[in-house]
matplotlib code that plots the C-alpha trace (Angstrom):
import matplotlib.pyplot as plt

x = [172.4, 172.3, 175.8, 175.4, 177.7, 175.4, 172.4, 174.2, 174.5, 171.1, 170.0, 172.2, 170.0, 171.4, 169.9, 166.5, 163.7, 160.9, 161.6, 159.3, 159.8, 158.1, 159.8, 163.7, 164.1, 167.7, 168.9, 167.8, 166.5, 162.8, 163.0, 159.5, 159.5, 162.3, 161.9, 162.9, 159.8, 161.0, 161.0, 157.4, 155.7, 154.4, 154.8, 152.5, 149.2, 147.6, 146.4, 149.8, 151.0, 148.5, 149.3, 152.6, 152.8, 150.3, 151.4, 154.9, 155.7, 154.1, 151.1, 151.0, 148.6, 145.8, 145.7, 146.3, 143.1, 141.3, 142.5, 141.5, 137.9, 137.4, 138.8, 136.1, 133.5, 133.8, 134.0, 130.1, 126.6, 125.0, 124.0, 122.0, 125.1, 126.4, 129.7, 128.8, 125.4, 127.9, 130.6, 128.3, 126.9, 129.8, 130.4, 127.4, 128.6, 131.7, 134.5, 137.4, 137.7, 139.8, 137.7, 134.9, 136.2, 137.7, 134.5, 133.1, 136.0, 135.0, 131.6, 132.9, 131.6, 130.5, 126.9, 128.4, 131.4, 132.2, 130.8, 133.7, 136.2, 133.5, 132.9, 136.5, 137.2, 134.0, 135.6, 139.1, 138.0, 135.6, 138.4, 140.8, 137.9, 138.0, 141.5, 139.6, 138.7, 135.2, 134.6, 133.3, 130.0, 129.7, 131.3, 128.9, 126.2, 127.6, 128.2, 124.8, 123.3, 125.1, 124.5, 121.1, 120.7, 122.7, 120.2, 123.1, 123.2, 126.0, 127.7, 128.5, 124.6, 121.4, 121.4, 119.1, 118.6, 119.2, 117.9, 120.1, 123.4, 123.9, 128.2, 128.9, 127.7, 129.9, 133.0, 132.3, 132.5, 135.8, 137.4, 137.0, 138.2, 141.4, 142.0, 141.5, 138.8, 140.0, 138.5, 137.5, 135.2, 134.1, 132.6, 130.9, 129.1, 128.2, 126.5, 124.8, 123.3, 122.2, 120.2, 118.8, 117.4, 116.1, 115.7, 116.2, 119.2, 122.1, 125.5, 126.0, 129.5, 130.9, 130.9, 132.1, 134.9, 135.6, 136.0, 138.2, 140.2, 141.1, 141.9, 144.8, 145.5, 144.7, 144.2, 140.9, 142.0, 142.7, 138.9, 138.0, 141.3, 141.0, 136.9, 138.4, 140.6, 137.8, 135.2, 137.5, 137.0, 133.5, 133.1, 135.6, 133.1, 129.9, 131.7, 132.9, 129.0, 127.5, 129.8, 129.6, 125.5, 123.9, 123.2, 124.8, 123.6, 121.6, 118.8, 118.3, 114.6, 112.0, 111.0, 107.7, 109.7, 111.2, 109.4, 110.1, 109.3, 111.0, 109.8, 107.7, 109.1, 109.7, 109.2]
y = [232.6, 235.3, 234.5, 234.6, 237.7, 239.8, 239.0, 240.1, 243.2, 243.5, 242.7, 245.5, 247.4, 250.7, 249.6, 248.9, 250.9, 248.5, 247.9, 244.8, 243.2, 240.9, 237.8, 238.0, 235.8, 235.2, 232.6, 229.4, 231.3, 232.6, 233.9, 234.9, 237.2, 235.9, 231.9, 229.6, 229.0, 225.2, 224.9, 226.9, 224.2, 221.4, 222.8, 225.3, 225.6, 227.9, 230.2, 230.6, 231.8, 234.1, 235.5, 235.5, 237.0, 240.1, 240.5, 239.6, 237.2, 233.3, 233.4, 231.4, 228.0, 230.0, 232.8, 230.0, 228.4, 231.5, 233.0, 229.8, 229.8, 233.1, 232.0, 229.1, 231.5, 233.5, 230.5, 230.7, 232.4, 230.8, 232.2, 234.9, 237.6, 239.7, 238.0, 234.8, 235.6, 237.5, 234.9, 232.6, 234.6, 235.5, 231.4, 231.6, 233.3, 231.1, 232.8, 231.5, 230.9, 233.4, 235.6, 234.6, 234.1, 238.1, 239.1, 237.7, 239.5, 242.9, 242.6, 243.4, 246.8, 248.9, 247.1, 243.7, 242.6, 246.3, 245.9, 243.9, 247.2, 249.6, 247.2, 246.8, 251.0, 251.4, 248.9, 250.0, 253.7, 252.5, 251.1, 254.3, 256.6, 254.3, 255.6, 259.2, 256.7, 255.8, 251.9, 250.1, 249.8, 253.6, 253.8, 251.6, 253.1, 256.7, 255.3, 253.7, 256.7, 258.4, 255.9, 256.3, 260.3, 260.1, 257.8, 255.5, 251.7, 250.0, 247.9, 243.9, 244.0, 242.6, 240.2, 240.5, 236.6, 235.8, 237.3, 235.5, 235.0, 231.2, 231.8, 234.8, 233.1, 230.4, 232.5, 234.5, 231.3, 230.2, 233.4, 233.1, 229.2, 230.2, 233.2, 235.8, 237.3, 241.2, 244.8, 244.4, 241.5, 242.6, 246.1, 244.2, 242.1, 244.9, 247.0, 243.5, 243.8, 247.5, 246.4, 243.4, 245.2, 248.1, 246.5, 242.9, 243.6, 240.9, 240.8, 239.4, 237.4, 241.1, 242.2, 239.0, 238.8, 242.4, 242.2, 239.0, 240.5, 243.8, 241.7, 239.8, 242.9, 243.5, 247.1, 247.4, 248.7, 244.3, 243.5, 243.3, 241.6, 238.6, 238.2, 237.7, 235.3, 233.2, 233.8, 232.7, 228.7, 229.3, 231.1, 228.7, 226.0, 228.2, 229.2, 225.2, 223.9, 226.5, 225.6, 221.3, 221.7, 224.0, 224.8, 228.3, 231.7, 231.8, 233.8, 235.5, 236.9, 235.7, 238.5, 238.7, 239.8, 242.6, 245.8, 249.3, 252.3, 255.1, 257.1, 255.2, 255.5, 259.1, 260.6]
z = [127.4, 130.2, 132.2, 136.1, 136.3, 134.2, 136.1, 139.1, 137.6, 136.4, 139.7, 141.1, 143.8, 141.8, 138.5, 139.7, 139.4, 141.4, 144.8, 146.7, 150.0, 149.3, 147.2, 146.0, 142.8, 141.9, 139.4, 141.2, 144.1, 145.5, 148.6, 150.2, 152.9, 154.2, 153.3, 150.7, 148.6, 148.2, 152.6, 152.5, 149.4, 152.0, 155.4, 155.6, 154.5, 151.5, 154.3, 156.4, 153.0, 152.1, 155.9, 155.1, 151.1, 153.1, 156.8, 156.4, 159.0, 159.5, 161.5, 164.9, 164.3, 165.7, 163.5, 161.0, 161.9, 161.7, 158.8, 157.1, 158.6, 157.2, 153.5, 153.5, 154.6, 151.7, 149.2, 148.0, 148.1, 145.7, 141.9, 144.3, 144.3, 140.9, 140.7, 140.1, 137.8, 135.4, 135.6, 134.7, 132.2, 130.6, 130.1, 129.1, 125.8, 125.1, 126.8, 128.6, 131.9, 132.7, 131.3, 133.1, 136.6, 135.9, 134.5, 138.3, 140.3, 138.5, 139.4, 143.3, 144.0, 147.3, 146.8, 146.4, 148.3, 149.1, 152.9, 153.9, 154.0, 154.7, 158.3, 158.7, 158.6, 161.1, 163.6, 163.2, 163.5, 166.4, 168.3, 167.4, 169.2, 172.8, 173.1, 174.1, 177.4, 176.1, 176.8, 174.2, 174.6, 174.6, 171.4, 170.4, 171.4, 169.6, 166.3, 166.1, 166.9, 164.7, 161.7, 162.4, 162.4, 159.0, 157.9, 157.2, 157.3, 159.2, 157.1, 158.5, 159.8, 158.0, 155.1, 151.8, 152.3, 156.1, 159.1, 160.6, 158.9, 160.0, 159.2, 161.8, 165.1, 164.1, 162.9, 166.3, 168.0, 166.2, 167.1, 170.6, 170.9, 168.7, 170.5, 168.2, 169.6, 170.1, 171.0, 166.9, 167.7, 171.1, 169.0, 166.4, 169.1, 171.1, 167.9, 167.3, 170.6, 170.0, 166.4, 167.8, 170.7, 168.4, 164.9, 165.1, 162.8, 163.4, 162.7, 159.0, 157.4, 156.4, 160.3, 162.0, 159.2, 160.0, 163.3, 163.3, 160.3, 162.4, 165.6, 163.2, 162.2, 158.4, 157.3, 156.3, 152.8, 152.5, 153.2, 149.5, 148.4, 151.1, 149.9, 146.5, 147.8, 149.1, 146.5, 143.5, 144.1, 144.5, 140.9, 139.1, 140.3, 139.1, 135.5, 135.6, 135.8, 133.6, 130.4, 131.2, 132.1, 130.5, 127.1, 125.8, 125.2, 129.0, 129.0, 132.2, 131.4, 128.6, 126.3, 128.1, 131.2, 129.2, 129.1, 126.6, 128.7, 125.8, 123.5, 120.2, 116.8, 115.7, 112.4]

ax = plt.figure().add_subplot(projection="3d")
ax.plot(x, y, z, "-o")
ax.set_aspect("equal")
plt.show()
């Protein structure tokens, strides 16, 4: 066995070659930004600590509240996105969970969970550009126009499924009654106003999220991490119901769905 004066000296800030400020572990000590993890386990909730672990400091009840609301959001779409057809999939063919729930996670790309950072970087950049004394409904204005010269769509608006997302009217509405509605927020609503008017585009769950996200103040660079973070339960539950329900070795299409356009056999 290790004696305690050794591990001191591994533990020397000299000898170490990783640096975190994030958790201290010492022999019969974890220390979390700052806290005892044995004072965190039971007084604060799974989404304080995810606050905590990634902004470094407990959140105030509200941000709490919200940062929760957004986490449950996130939780499920369905079998209708990637992530959860190849998790299930992938259970589909005997493989662990683990396996199967990572298989899910790696399916996040810029077409599938990707919009979450891409919405948060528009409003954060948005809300750089109104220190050049431009209000924010002419910012607005600008990078809708601009989005739509480039051709471009604006990420957090429109859904494949919804034409009206029913979960961002209510995360907008939570926002404002726990006071975290911010200049982030405020943006969003006003580039909702501009779609609708033109397009009849509304604000989807990437764009409210984004905005509420930025006004707690997460880099946008977080978006996809904290989506994760909410969509795990949700494909645990799918990869959970496809090995206890249905028979293995899914087929997604019947052969008569499946179509050779190649070359015919060569000589």
């Amino acid at each position: 066995m290790i004696s305690e004066n050794v591990l001191k000296d591994i533990f020397k800030p000299n000898n170490l070659k990783w640096r975190t400020a994030i958790t201290k572990v010492e022999p019969n000590r974890i220390l979390t930004r700052g806290y005892l993890q044995e004072k965190l386990i039971g007084n604060i909730s799974f989404a304080e600590m995810v606050y905590l672990l990634v902004k470094g400091e407990l959140p105030s009840k509200n941000e709490a509240k919200m940062l929760e609301s957004v986490l449950i959001s996130f939780c499920d779409h369905g079998v209708t996105p990637p992530s959860t057809q190849a998790a299930r999939l992938i259970a589909s063919a005997g493989s662990p969970l683990n396996t199967c729930i990572t298989g899910g996670l790696l399916a996040f790309g810029k077409n599938h969970a990707g919009a979450i950072e891409f919405s948060m970087e528009m409003l954060q950049e948005g809300i750089q550009r109104t220190r050049s004394d431009l209000d924010i409904d002419k910012i607005a204005q600008i990078m809708v126009a601009e989005s739509m010269k480039n051709q471009k769509k604006i990420p957090g608006f429109g859904h494949r499924y919804h034409t009206e997302d029913p979960r961002a009217p209510r995360l907008m509405e939570l926002a404002q009654k726990n006071k975290c509605f911010g200049r982030h927020c405020e943006l969003a609503l006003e580039i909702e106003n501009i779609l609708f008017e033109s397009k009849d585009i509304r604000m989807n769950i990437d764009g409210a999220n984004a905005g509420i996200l930025s006004d707690l103040g997460f880099d946008w660079r977080l978006g996809s991490g904290i989506f994760m973070i909410g969509r795990l339960p949700g494909l645990m539950a799918h990869v959970h119901e496809e090995i206890s329900r249905d028979p293995p070795f899914r087929k997604i299409f019947h052969n008569d769905e499946i179509y050779y356009d190649g070359e015919e056999e060569k000589l």
